[in-house]
C-alpha positions as semicolon CSV with decimal commas, in nm:
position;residue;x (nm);y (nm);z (nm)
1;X;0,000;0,000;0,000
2;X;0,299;0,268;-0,060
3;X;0,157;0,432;-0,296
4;X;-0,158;0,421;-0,156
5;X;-0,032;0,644;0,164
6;X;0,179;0,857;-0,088
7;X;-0,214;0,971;-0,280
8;X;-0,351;1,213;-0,013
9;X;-0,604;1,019;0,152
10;X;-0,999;1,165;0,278
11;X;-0,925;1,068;0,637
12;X;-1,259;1,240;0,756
13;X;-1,488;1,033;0,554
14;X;-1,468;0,696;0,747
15;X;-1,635;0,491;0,443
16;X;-1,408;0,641;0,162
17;X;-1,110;0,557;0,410
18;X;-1,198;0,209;0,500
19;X;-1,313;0,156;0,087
20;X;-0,904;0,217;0,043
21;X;-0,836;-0,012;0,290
22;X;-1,054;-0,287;0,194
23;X;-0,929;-0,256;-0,152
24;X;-0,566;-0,287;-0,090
25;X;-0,674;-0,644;0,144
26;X;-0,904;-0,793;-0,133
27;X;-0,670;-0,740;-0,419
28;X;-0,361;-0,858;-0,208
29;X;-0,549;-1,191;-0,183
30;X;-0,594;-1,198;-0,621
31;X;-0,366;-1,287;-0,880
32;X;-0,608;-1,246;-1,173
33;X;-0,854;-1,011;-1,105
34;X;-1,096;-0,858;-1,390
35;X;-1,290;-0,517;-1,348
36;X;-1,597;-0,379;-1,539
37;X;-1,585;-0,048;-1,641
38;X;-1,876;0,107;-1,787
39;X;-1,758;0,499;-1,829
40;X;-2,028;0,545;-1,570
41;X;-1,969;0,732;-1,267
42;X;-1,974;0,493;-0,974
43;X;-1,697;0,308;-1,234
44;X;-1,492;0,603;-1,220
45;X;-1,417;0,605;-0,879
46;X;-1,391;0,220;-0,906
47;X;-1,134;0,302;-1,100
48;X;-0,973;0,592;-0,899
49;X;-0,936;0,385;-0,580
50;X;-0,738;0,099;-0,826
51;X;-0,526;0,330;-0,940
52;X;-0,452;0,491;-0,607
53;X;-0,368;0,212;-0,411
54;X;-0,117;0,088;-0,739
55;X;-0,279;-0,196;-0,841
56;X;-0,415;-0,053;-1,156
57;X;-0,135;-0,279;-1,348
58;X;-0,235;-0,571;-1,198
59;X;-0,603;-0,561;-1,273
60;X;-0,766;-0,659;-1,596
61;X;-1,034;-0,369;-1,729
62;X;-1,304;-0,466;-1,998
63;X;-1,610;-0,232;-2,100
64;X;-1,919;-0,415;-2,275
65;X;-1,984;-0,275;-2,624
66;X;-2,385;-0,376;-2,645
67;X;-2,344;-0,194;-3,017
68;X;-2,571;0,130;-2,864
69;X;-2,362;0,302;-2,692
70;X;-2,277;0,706;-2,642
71;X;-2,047;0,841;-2,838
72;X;-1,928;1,020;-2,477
73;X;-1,900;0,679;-2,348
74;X;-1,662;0,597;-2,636
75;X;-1,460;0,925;-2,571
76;X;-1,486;0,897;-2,193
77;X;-1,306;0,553;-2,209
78;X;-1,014;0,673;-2,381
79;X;-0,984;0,943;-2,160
80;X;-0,967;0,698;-1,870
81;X;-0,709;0,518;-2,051
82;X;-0,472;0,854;-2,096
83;X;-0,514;0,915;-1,774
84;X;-0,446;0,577;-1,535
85;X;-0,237;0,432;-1,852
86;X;-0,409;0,118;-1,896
87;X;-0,598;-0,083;-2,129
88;X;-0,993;-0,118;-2,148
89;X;-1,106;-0,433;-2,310
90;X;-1,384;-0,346;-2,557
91;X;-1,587;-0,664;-2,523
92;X;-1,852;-0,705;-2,796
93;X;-2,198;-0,861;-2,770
94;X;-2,239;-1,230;-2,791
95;X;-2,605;-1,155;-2,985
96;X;-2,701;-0,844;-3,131
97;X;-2,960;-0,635;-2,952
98;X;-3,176;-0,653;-3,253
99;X;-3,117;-1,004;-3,291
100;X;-3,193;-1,097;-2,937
101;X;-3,529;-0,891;-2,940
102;X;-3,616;-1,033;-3,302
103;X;-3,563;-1,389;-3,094
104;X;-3,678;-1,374;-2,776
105;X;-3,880;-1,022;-2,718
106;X;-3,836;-0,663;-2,625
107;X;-3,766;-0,574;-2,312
108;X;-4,054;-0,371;-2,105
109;X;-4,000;-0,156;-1,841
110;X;-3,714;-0,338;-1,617
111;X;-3,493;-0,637;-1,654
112;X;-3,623;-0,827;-1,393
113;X;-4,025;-0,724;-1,435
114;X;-3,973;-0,851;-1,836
115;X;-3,765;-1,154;-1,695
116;X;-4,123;-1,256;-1,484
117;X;-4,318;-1,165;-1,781
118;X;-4,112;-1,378;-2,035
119;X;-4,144;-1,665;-1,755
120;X;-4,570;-1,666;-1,761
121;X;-4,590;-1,612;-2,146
122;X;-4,331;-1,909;-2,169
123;X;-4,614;-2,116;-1,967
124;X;-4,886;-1,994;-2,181
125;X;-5,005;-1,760;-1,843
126;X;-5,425;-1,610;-1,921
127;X;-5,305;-1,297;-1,723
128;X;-5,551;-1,415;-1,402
129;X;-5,632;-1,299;-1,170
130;X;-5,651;-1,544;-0,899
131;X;-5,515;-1,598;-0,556
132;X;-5,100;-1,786;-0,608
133;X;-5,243;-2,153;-0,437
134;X;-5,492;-2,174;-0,700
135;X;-5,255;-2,083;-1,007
136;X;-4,943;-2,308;-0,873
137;X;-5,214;-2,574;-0,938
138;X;-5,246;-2,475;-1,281
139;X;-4,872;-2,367;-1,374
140;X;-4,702;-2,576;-1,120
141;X;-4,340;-2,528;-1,310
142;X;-4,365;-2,137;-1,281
143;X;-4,357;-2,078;-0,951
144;X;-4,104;-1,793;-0,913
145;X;-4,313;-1,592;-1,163
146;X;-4,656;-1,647;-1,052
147;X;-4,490;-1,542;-0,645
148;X;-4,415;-1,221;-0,811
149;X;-4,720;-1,194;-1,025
150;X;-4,933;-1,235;-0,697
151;X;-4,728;-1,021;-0,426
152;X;-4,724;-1,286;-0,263
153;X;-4,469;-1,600;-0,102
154;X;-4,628;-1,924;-0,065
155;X;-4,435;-2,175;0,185
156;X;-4,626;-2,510;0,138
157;X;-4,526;-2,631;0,478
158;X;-4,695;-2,384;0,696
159;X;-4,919;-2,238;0,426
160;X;-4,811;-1,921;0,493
161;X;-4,912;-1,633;0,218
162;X;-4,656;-1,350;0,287
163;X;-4,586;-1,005;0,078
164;X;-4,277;-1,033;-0,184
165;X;-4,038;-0,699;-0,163
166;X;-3,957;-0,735;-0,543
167;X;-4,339;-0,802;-0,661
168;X;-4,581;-0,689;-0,911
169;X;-4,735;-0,409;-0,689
170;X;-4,375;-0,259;-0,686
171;X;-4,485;-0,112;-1,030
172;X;-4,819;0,055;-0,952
173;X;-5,124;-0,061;-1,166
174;X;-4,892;-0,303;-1,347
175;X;-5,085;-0,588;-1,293
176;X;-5,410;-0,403;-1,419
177;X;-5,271;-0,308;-1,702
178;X;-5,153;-0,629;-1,806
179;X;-5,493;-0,819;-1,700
180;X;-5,649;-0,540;-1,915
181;X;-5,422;-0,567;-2,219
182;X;-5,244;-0,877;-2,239
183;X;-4,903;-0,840;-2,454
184;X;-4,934;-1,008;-2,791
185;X;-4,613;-0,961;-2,837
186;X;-4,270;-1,172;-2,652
187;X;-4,134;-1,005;-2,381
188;X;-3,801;-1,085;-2,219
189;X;-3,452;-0,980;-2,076
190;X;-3,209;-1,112;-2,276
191;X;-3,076;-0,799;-2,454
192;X;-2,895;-0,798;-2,084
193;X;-2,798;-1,172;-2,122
194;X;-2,613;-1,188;-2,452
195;X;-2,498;-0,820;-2,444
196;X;-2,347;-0,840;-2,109
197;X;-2,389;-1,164;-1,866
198;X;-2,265;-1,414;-2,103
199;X;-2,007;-1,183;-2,245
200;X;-1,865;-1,151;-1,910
201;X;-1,895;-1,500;-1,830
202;X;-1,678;-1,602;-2,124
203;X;-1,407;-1,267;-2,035
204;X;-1,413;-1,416;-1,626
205;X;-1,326;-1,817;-1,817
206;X;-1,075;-1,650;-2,109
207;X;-0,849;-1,491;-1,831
208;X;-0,915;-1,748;-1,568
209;X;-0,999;-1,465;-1,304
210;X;-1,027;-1,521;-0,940
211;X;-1,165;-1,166;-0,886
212;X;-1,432;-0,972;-1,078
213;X;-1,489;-0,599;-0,962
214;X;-1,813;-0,424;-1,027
215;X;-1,900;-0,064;-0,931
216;X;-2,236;-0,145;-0,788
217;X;-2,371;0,051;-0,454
218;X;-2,611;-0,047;-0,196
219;X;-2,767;0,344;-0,231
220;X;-2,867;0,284;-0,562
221;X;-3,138;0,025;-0,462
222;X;-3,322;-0,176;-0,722
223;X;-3,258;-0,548;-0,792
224;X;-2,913;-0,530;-0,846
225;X;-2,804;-0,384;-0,520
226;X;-3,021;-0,630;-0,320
227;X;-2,822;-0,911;-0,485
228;X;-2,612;-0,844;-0,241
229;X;-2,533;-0,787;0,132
230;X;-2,203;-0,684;0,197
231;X;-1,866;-0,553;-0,076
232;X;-1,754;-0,925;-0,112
233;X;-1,918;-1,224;-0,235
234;X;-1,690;-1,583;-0,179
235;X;-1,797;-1,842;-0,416
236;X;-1,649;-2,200;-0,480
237;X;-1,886;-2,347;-0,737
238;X;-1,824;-2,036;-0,974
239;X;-1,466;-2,030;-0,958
240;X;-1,415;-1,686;-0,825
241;X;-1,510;-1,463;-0,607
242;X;-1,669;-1,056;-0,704
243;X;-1,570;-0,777;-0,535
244;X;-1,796;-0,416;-0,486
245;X;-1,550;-0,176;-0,380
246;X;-1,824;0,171;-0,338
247;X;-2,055;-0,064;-0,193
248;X;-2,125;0,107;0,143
249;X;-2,106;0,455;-0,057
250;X;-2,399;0,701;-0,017
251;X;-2,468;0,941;-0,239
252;X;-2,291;1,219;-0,032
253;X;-1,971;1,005;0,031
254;X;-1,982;0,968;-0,377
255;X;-2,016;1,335;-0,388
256;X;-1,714;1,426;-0,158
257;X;-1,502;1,127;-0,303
258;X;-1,581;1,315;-0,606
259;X;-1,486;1,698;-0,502
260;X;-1,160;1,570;-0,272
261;X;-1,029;1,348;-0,545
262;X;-1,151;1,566;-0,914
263;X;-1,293;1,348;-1,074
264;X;-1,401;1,406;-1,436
265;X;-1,707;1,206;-1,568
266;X;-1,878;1,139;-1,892
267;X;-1,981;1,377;-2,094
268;X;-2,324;1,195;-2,072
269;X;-2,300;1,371;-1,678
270;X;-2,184;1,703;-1,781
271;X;-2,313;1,794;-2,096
272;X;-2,622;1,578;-2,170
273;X;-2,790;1,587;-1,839
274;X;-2,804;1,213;-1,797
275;X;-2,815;1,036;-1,432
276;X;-2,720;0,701;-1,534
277;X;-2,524;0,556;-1,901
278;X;-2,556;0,292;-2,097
279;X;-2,759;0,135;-2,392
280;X;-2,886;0,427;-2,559
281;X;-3,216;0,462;-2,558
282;X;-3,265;0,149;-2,356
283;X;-3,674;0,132;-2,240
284;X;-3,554;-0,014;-1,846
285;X;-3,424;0,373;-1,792
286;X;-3,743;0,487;-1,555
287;X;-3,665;0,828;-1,744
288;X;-3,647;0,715;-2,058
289;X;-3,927;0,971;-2,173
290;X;-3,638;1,225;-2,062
291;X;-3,362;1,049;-2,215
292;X;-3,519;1,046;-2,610
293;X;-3,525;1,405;-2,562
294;X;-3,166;1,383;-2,470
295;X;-3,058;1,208;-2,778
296;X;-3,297;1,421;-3,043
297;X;-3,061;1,730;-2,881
298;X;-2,732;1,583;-2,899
């Protein structure tokens, strides 16, 4: 950690301080370790901590080119390049985004509410509306989707009925609107599967990486952060282990991380207005509306 103590370190803000810290243990304990980079901002400082505690050489960096993608984005990775001096991986789609909607279905308003969507329609699902003992008796291999379709968590021992935190009613009048107008058209996530999961699977297997670091923070809520419970995940049947290093990061410790250390983000930040990158256009952005007027002005 030399260089580490020769970068000026926040001392005051206990959670940047003990993110540095962490950092420097976890990657002491890798010899391969992989890091996505997405020329977002929570990547940015991903990056920044990396490169202050010096293991920025050590570390393998790859970016997922999903084929719609800002030209900032483009222009913000090769800035982070110049400035660390390293390498970002452009890693290209296993399937077209095209191709993978043509096949499967468009995605509709979130990756995991058109995940539970593409599980009913794949179980021919009427859209009912009927309490979840009655409808695991008629889809009795759907389970998972017809928990979330119904709010609901049935435990067959005790026959207990209980509320699901990720369920339907987390997208108000969802389930009306879909008992009202049924899609006649597939619905699914896979854009997210081909473009990115497998891709990454396949980079993780191609480098034989014990560590994969993803800028992913408890604060930003959502599915994704509630994966997880804590910065590190240990896993023996996947081969290695993953790694969150602005886990614990509020918004405000972002925001001072930001200020002490200058960091420069996207242009999709500064200039476009935008609160979150990546796929251009893509419908799971809750401000999408906002975004299309983004990209007819830039």
């Amino acid at each position: 950690m030399a260089k580490a103590f020769e970068t000026s370190l926040d001392t005051n803000n206990f959670t940047i301080f003990d993110s540095y810290a962490k950092v420097v243990s976890v990657l002491s304990r890798s010899a391969t370790p992989v890091c996505s980079i997405s020329g977002g901002s929570d990547s940015d400082i991903v990056l920044d901590i990396i490169h202050n505690v010096g293991e920025d050489r050590k570390v393998h960096y790859y970016w997922f080119d999903t084929g719609l993608e800002y030209q900032a984005t483009k222009e913000h990775l090769n800035f982070l390049e110049n400035k660390y001096r390293i390498e970002i991986e452009r890693v290209k789609a296993c399937k077209p985004i095209p191709t993978c909607c043509r096949e499967y279905g468009m995605p509709f308003l979130s990756k995991y509410v058109s995940e539970q969507i593409m599980r009913l329609q794949l179980h021919g699902f009427q859209w009912e509306y009927e309490p979840l003992p009655e409808l695991l008796e008629k889809y009795p291999n759907c389970k998972i989707a017809l928990q979330w379709w119904c709010n609901a968590y049935y435990a067959p021992k005790s026959g207990v009925v209980q509320m699901s935190r990720f369920s339907i009613s987390r997208n108000k009048w969802l389930k009306e609107f879909l008992i009202a107008n049924p899609p006649d058209f597939k619905i699914s996530n896979k854009c997210c599967e081909y473009a990115k999961k497998k891709p990454a699977k396949l980079l993780i297997k191609e480098h034989f990486a014990d560590l994969d670091i993803i800028g992913v923070r408890k604060a930003e809520g959502g599915i994704r952060s509630a994966a997880y419970k804590t910065c590190f995940s240990e896993s023996k049947t996947q081969g290695y282990n993953s790694y969150r290093p602005v886990f614990w990061y509020t918004d405000k410790d972002k925001k001072i991380y930001e200020d002490f250390y200058g960091i420069q983000h996207s242009r999709c930040y500064t200039e476009y207005g935008l609160k979150r990158t990546g796929c251009v256009g893509c419908p799971y952005n809750p401000k999408v509306t906002q975004e299309l007027d983004i990209i007819k002005k830039h």
